[in-house]
N, C-alpha and C positions, 0 to 999 in steps of 0.2 A: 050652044047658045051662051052669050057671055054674062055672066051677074048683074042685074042690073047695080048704079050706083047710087049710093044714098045721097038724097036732095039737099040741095043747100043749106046749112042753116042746122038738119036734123042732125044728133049726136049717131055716132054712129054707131052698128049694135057690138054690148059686148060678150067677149071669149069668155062664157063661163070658166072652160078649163087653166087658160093662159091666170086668171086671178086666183083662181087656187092653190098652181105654182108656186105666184109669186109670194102668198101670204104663206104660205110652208119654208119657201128660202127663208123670210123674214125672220118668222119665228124658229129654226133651224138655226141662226146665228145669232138669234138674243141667248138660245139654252146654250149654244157654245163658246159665248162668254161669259157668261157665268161662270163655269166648269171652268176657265183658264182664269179668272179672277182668283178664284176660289184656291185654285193653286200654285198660284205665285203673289199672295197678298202679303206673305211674308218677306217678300226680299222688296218691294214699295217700301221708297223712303220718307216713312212716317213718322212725326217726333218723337227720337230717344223717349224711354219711359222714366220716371226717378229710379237714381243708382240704388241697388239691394244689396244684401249682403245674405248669404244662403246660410243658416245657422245650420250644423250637423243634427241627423238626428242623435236624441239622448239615448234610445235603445231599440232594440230590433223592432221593425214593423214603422218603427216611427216616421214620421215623413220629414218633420225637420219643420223650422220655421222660417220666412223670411221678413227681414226688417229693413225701413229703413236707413240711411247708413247716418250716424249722427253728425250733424252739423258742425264746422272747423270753428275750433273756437277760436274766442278774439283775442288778442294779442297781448300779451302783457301790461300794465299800467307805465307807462314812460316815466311819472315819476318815481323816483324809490322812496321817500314817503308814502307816499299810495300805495305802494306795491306793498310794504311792512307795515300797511294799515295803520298810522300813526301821525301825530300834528306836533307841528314844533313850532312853541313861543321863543321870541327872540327879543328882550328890552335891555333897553337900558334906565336903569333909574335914575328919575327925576322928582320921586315923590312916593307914596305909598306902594308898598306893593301889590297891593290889590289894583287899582287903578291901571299900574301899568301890565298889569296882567290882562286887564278886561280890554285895555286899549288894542293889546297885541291880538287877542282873543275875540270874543264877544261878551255880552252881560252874563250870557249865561252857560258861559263857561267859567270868567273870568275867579269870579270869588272862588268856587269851590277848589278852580285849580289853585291860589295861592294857598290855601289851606294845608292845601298837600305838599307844593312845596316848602314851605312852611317846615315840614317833617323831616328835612337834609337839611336846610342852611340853620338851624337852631344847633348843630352839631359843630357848626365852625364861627357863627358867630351869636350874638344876643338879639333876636328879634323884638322889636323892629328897631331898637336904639342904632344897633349895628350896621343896620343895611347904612347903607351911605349914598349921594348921590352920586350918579357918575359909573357906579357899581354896575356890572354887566353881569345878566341870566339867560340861559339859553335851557329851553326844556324840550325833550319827547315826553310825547303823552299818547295814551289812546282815551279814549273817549267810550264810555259804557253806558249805555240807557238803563236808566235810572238808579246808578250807582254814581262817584264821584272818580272822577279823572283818577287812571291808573300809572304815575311815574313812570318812565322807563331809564331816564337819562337826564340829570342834571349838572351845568355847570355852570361854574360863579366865580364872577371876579369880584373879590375882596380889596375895597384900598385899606378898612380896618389889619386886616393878615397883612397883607400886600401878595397875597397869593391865588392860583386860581384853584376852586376846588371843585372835583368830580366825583361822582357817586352815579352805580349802575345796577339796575336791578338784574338778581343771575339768581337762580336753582339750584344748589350743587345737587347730586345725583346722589337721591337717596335721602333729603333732607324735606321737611314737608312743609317748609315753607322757604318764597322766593323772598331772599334780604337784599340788602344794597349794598354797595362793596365798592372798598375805597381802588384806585389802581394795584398800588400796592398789596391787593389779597388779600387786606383787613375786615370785616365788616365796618361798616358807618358808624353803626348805633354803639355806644358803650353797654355795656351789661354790667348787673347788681351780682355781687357776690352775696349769696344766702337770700337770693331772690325769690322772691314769693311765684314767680313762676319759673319752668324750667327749659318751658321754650314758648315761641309765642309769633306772629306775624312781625309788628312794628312797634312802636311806642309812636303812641300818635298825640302826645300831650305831654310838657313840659314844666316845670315850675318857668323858666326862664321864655317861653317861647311868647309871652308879651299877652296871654288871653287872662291871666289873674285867675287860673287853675290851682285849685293847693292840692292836688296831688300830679299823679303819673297814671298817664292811662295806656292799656297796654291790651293790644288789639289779639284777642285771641279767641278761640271757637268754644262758644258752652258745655260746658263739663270740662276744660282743664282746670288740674287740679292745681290747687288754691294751699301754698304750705306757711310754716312761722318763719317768718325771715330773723327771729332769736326768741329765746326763750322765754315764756310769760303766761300769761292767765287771759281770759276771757272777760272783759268787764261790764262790755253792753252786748247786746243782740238785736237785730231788728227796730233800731229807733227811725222815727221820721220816713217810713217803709214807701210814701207816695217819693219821694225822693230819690233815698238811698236804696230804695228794694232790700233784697235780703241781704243784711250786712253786719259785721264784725270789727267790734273791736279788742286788741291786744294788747296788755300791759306789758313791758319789759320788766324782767326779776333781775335786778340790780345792774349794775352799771351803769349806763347811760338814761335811765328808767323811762323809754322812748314811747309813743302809742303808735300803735298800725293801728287804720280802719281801712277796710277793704269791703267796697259796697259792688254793689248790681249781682251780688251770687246767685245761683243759682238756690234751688228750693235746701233750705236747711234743715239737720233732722231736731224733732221734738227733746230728744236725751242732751242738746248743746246746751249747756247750762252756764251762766254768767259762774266765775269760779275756777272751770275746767280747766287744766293745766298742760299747754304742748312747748316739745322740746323744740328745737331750730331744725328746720327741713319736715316736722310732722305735717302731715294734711289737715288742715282746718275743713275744706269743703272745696268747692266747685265753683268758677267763674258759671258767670251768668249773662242775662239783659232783662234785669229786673230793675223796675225804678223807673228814675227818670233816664235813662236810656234810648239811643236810637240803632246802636247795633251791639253785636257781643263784643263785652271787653272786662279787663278789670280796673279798678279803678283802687291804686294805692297809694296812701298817705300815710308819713309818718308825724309827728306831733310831740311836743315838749308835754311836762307835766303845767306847763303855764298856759298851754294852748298855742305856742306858736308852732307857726306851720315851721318843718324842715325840711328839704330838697332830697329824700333820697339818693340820689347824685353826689352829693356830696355828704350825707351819713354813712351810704355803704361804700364798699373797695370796690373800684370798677376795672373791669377789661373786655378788652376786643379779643372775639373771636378772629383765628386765622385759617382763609381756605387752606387746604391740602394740598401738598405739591403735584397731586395726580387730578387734581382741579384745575389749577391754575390753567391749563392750556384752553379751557373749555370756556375760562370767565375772559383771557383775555380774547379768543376770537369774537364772543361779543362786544370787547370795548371796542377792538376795533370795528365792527357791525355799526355800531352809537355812535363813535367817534366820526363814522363817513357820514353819518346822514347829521348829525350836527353841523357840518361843511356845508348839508346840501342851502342853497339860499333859501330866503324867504320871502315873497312874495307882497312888495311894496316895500321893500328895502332896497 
């Protein structure tokens, strides 16, 4: 007898066994991919991870560390001023030099850097009677928060000389401090025979340099020691102390019968007694920044018996140190260093 057939319309009955099959393949080949994900997930081209670099371990057992690999650094500075960290004023004078410092500069650059230069062109001419117009300055500087503009390179056309004059700051090796030095291997500054100091940074004040200073002030670090520049007696101690801070004066014993006073010292001892007697080169005591002071230095003046001031410059015998011939190669590859980037232009010229 044949099956009957199901009636129009009714769904027809189903194979329990045929669904059971099917739902066993199904699930059958979801768990057999998994298993082939799961072993070949590694060669799937998934995005490169960041580059590493595998540090070695430091000792047995160690595992080692990994970092990542540091970033390429940027390029050099194109200009070479910028690269030698440094700014270059370029005037010509037409009038003060401060002015045309601030003009090349800004305001608050301007003053402090002429101060400083200020501290080479007094060596070749008379500030400010001497600048002239027409005169041409070309300076490198660095620039230090909150100190004053540090020189590196100054040159000056003189129509007073009729010459142009250079001066560059250089180290010699082994000296402890950095001076300025002429091409020639000279230093700049003149020095005092039978000078009250025996070495020192700069001389940063002048009788001639045009501010109405009556002595020389001479930049150098608290506790150098403070000697007789000639022979004499002690006459005062500590007068006018909000001023002068700890300070000395010396009479010369015959000759020219001269006075030093040497103020901002350092603390004086009680046993200095007005009277005391030192020979030429003896120690009197210690520079200082006592007084009316804004950084350490000394401060020397010498004086008639009438009270007029005298330029030590021209009281004592002066001479220029001379670099060493085993220096020289070392000062001039910095001039020529100076000398390129004085070339380099300047920007609105």
């Amino acid at each position: 007898m044949r099956p009957s057939l199901p009636t129009l319309g009714e769904p027809p009955k189903r194979n329990r066994f045929g669904s059971v099959v099917v739902f066993s393949l199904i699930l059958g080949g979801a768990a057999g991919g998994v298993w082939w994900w799961k072993q070949h997930k590694g060669a799937l081209p998934l995005q490169a991870p960041p580059a590493t670099v595998a540090i070695a371990p430091q000792a047995a057992g160690d595992a080692g560390t990994t970092v990542a690999a540091a970033p390429t650094p940027p390029p050099p500075p194109s200009d070479p001023l910028v690269a030698a960290g440094l700014s270059r004023a370029s005037v010509k004078i037409g009038g003060p030099l401060e002015t045309a410092l601030v003009q090349a500069t800004d305001p608050t650059v301007g003053p402090a850097l002429a101060q400083v230069v200020t501290r080479s062109l007094v060596w070749w001419v008379r500030v400010p009677n001497e600048i002239l117009r027409g005169d041409t300055l070309d300076v490198l500087y660095q620039l230090r928060p909150g100190e004053e503009p540090l020189v590196h390179a100054v040159r000056f056309v003189s129509s007073k000389t009729g010459q142009t004059h250079r001066a560059y700051r250089f180290q010699p090796q082994g000296d402890t401090y950095a001076r300025y030095y002429l091409p020639t291997g000279e230093e700049m500054e003149e020095r005092l025979e039978h000078s009250p100091l025996d070495d020192y940074e700069q001389v940063t004040s002048l009788l001639r340099d045009g501010r109405g200073h009556k002595g020389v002030d001479f930049k150098t670090a608290v506790g150098s020691q403070v000697k007789a520049p000639f022979t004499g007696v002690i006459k005062r101690k500590n007068w006018n102390f909000s001023g002068n801070g700890n300070c000395l004066e010396l009479e010369e014993l015959g000759g020219k019968r001269r006075r030093a006073l040497f103020l901002h010292l350092s603390e004086l001892p009680k046993s200095l007694k007005p009277g005391a007697r030192f020979s030429t080169g003896q120690a009197l005591g210690q520079s200082g920044n006592s007084g009316h002071s804004f950084a350490p230095h000394l401060h020397y003046q010498l004086m008639t018996q009438d009270d007029r001031v005298m330029d030590p410059f021209e009281s004592h015998r002066t001479y220029r140190r001379t670099l060493s011939a085993e220096q020289r190669p070392a000062l001039e590859a910095e001039i020529r260093r100076m000398d390129s980037l004085l070339s380099q232009p300047v920007a609105g010229n």
